[in-house]
DRENKEBA-880306 format. One line per 2 residues: number of its first residue (from 1); their letters; for each residue x, y, z of C-alpha. Coordinates in steps of 0.1 Angstrom, whole numbers, plus 5000, padded with zeros to 4 digits. Example, Ala and Ser with C-alpha at 12.3 -4.5 7.8 and 13.67 -1.06 7.14 Angstrom:
2
1> as> 5123/4955/5078; 5137/4989/5071
END
This chain:
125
1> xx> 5000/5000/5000; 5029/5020/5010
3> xx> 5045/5014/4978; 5016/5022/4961
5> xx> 5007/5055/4973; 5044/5069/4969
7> xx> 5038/5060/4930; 5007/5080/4929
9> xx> 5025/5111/4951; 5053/5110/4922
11> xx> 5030/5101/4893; 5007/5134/4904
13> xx> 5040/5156/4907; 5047/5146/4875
15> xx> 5021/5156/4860; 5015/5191/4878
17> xx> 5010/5222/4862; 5047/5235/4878
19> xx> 5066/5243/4849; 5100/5233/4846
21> xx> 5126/5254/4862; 5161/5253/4837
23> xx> 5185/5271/4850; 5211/5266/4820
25> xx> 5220/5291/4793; 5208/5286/4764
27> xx> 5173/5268/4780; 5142/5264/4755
29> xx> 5111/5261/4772; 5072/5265/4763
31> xx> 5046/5288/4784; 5011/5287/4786
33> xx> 4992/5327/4780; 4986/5341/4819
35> xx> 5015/5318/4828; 5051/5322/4845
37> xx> 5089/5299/4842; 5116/5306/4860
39> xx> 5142/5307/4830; 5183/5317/4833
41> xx> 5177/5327/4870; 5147/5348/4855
43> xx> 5112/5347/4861; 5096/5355/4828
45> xx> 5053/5361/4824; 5035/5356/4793
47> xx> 5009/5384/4795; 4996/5393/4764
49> xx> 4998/5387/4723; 4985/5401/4690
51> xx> 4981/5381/4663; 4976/5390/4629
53> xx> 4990/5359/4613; 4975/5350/4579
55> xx> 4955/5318/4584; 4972/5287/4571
57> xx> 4942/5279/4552; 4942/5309/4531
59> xx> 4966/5331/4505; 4976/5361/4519
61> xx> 4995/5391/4508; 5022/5391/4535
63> xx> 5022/5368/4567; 5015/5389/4590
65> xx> 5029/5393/4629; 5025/5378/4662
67> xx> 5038/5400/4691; 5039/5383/4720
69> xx> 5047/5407/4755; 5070/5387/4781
71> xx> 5070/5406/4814; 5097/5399/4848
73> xx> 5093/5423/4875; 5088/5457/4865
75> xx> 5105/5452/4830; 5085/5441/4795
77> xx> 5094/5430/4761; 5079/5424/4734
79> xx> 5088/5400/4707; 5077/5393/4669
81> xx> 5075/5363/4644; 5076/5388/4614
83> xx> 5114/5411/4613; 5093/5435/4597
85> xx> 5073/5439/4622; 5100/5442/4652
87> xx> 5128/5423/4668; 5125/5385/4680
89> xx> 5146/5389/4705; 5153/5411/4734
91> xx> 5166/5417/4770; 5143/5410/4798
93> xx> 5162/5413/4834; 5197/5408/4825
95> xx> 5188/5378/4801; 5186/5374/4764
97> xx> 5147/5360/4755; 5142/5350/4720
99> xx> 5107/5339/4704; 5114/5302/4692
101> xx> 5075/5299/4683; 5042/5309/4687
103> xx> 5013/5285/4688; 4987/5280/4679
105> xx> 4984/5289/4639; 4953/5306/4630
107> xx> 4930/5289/4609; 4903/5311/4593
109> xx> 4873/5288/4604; 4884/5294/4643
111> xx> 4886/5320/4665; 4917/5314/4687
113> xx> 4910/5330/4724; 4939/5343/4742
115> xx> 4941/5316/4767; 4944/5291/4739
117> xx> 4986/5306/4730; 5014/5293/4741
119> xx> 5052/5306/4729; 5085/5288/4730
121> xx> 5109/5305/4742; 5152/5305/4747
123> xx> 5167/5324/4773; 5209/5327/4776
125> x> 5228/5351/4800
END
């Protein structure tokens, strides 16, 4: 029983909703919209996005621009998918953030809600 209930304490731990915690330059990891990581020694927030993507479904002029705004502390940044539109990377507390990828696509039969993005990010010191 013992035995049993220690596999369901690390099984649950496992599977929490505590993101990873890299410490390591150069770390790559993925965070939910609303949510936080602890990344390079820095805690980074994922508080807003704009997307203007062209749907994958459809032909469009130009491809449009996510901008995704990473906050720690009192400092923000905000990072693009298209150069045109701004930088995809940027300082955020001492640490170098750059946008890996921002999911998911648009599609031009669905409305994506905020809550729905997540972004890939690196961070290196």
């Amino acid at each position: 029983m013992r035995l049993l209930i220690a596999a369901l304490l690390i099984a649950n731990a496992a599977c929490s909703n505590s993101p990873t915690e890299p410490q390591s330059s150069g770390a790559t990891v993925t965070l939910r919209y609303g949510g936080s990581v602890t990344v390079a020694g820095t805690r980074v927030s994922f508080t807003d996005v704009t997307d203007s993507r062209c749907p994958k479904d459809v032909v469009c002029g130009w491809e449009g621009d996510a901008a995704v705004r990473l906050e720690s502390g009192s400092e923000a940044v905000v990072l693009h998918t298209s150069g045109r539109m701004g930088a995809s990377d940027g300082q955020l507390a001492g640490v170098t953030i750059t946008l890996v990828e921002v999911k998911p696509e648009p599609v031009s039969t669905n409305e994506i809600r905020k809550t729905d993005y997540t972004v890939t990010i690196r961070a290196s010191k």
